[in-house]
C-alpha positions as CSV (number, residue, x, y, z in Angstrom):
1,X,-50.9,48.2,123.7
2,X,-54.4,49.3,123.8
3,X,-57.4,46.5,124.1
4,X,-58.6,47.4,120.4
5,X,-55.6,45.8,118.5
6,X,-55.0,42.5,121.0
7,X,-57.4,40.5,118.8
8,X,-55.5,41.7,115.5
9,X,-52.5,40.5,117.4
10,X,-53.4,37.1,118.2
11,X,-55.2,36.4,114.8
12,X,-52.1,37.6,113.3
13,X,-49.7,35.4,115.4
14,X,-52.1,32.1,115.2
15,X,-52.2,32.5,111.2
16,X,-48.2,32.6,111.8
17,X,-48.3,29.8,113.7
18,X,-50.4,27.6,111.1
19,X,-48.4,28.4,108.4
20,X,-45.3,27.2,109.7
21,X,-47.0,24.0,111.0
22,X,-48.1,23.3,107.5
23,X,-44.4,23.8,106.0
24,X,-43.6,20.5,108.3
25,X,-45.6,18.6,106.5
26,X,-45.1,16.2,103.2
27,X,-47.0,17.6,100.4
28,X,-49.8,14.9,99.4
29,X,-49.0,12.6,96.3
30,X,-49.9,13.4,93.3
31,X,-53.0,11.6,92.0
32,X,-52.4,9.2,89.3
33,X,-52.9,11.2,85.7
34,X,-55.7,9.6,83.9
35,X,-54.6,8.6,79.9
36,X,-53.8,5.8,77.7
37,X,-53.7,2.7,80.1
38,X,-51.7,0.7,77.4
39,X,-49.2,3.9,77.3
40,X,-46.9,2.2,79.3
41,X,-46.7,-1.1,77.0
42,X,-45.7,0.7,74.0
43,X,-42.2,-0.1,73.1
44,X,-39.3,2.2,73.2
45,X,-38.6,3.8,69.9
46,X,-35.3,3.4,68.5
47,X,-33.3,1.5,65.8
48,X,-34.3,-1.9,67.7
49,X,-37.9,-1.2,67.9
50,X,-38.6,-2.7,64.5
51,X,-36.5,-6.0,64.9
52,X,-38.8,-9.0,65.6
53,X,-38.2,-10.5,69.2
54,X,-35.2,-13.5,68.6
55,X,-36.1,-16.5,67.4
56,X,-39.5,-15.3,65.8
57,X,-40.6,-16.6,62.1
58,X,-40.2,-13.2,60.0
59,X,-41.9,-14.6,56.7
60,X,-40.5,-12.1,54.2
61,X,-36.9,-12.7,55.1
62,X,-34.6,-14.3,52.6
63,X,-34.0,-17.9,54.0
64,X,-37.2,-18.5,55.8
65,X,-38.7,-22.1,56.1
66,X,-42.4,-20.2,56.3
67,X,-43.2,-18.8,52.4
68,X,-45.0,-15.5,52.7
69,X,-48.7,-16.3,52.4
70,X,-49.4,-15.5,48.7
71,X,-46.6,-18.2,47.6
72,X,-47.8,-21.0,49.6
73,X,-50.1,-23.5,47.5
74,X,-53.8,-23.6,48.2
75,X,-55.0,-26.6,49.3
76,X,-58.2,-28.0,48.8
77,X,-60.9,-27.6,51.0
78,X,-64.3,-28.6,51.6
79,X,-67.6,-27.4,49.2
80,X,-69.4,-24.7,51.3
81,X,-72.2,-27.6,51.9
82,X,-69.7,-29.7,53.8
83,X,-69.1,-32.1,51.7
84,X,-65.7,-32.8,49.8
85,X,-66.1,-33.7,45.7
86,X,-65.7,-37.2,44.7
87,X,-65.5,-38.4,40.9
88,X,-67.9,-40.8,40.2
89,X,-66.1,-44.6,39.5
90,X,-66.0,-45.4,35.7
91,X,-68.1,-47.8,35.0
92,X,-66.9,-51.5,34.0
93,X,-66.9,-52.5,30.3
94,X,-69.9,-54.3,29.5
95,X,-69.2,-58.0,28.8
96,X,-71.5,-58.9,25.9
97,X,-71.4,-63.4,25.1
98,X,-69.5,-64.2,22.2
99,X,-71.2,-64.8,18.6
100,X,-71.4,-68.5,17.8
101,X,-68.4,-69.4,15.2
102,X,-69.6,-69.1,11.4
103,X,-72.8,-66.9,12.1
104,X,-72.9,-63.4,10.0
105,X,-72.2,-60.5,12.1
106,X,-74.6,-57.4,11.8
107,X,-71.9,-55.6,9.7
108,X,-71.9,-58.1,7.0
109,X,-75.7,-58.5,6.9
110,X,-76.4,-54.8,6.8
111,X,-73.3,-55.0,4.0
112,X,-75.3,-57.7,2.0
113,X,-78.6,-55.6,2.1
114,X,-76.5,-52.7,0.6
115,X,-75.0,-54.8,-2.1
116,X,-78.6,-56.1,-3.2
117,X,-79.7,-52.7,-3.8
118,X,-81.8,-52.5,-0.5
119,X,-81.8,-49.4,1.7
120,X,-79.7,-49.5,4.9
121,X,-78.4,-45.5,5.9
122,X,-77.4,-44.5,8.4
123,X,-75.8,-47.5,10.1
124,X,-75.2,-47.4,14.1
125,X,-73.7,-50.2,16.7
126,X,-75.8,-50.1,19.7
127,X,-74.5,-53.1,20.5
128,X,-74.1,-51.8,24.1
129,X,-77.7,-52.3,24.8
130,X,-77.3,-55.8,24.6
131,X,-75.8,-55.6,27.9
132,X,-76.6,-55.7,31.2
133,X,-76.4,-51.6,31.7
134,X,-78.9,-50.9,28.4
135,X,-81.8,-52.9,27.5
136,X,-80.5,-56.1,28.8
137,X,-81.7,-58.7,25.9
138,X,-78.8,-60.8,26.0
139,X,-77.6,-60.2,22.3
140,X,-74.1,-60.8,20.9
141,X,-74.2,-57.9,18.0
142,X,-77.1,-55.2,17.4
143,X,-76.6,-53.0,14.5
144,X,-79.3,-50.4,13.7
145,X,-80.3,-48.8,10.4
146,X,-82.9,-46.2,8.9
147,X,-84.9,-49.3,8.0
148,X,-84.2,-52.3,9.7
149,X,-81.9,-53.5,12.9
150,X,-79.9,-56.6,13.4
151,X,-79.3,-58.2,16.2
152,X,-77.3,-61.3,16.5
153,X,-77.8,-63.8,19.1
154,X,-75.4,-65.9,21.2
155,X,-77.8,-69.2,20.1
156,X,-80.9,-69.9,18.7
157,X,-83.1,-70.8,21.8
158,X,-82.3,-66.5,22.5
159,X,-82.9,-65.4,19.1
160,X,-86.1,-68.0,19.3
161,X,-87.7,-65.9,22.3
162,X,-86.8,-62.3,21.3
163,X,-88.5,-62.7,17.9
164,X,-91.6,-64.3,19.3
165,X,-91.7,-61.4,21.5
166,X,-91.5,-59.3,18.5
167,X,-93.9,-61.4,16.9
168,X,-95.4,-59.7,13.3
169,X,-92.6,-57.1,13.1
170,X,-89.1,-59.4,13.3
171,X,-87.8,-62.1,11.4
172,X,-85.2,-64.5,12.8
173,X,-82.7,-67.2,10.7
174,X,-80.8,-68.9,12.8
175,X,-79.1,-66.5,15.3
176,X,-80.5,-63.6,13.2
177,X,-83.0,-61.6,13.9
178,X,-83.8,-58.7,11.6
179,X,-86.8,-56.3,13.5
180,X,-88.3,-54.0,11.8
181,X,-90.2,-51.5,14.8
182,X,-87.7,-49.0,14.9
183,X,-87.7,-48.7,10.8
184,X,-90.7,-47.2,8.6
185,X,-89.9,-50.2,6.2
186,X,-93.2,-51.4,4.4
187,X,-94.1,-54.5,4.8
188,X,-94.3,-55.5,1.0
189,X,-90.1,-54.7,1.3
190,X,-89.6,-56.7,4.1
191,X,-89.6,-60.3,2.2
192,X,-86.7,-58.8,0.3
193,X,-84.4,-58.5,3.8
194,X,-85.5,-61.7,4.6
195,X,-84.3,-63.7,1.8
196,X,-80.6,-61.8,1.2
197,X,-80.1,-63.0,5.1
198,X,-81.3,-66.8,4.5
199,X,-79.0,-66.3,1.3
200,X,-75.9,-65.9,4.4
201,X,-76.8,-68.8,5.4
């Protein structure tokens, strides 16, 4: 062998050499593919894959003890302020005092202006505003006309005050008291009211 190929020789023999050292050896592991980390929790297909787990509510099935959400009743909830609606109380009847026994009532004076040819339309009880909850005055009766309004009193002494109060424009007989403020009746008519009421009495 001549000196020029020895160095072919041993480069030759030492690549040999390394390639049968790296044939011993256990080839690396293979890196971990990057992908879908929840890949591995997808269930398995098959028939079972669509059956609920046992023991699970399945709403839609026949038999179910949970309605599916568009048949169960809607409750009632809260106003988007917060608060929840509340009906206001009804309020108590109003407890007027009873008419003294034998005294005309407003119906039947307004009835004996009517049958003396005097005007009277229009007839309305307001008989609530005697009351506590309207103008409180205290009054048994109070029926109003177009052109004049009776109240009736529980006694005198009350039907005494309110027609000094309404002093020049009422007129009181006994628990009567005919006022005239509400009413565009002239004065030269109202002499004619006044004496069919003391005629009730």
């Amino acid at each position: 062998m001549s000196h020029r190929m020895l160095p072919t020789v041993i480069l030759l023999m030492a690549t040999i050499a390394l390639a049968g050292c790296g044939a011993d050896q256990d080839p690396p592991a293979a890196a971990p593919t990057v992908g879908n980390p929840t890949a591995d929790l997808t269930p398995p297909a098959g028939p079972d894959a669509a059956t609920p787990p046992t023991g699970a509510a399945n709403p839609t099935a026949p038999g179910s003890a949970v309605p599916p959400p568009s048949t169960r009743p809607a409750t009632p909830g809260p106003k988007p302020d917060g608060s929840t609606e509340r009906r206001p109380p009804s309020p108590p009847p109003v407890e007027l005092p009873p008419r003294q026994a034998g005294e005309p009532t407003g119906r039947e004076v307004v009835a004996a202006f009517r049958a003396a040819g005097l005007k009277a339309a229009n007839v309305r009880d307001r008989s609530f505003d005697c009351g506590p909850d309207g103008l409180g005055l205290g009054c048994s009766e109070l029926v109003v006309t177009d052109n004049v309004a009776v109240y009736v009193f529980p006694d005198e002494s009350s039907a005494g005050d309110l027609a000094e109060r309404w002093s020049g424009a009422a007129y009181r007989n006994g628990t009567v008291v005919l006022n005239y403020l509400e009413a565009p009746t002239p004065p030269a008519d109202r002499p004619r009211y006044e004496k069919v009421l003391d005629k009730l009495r």
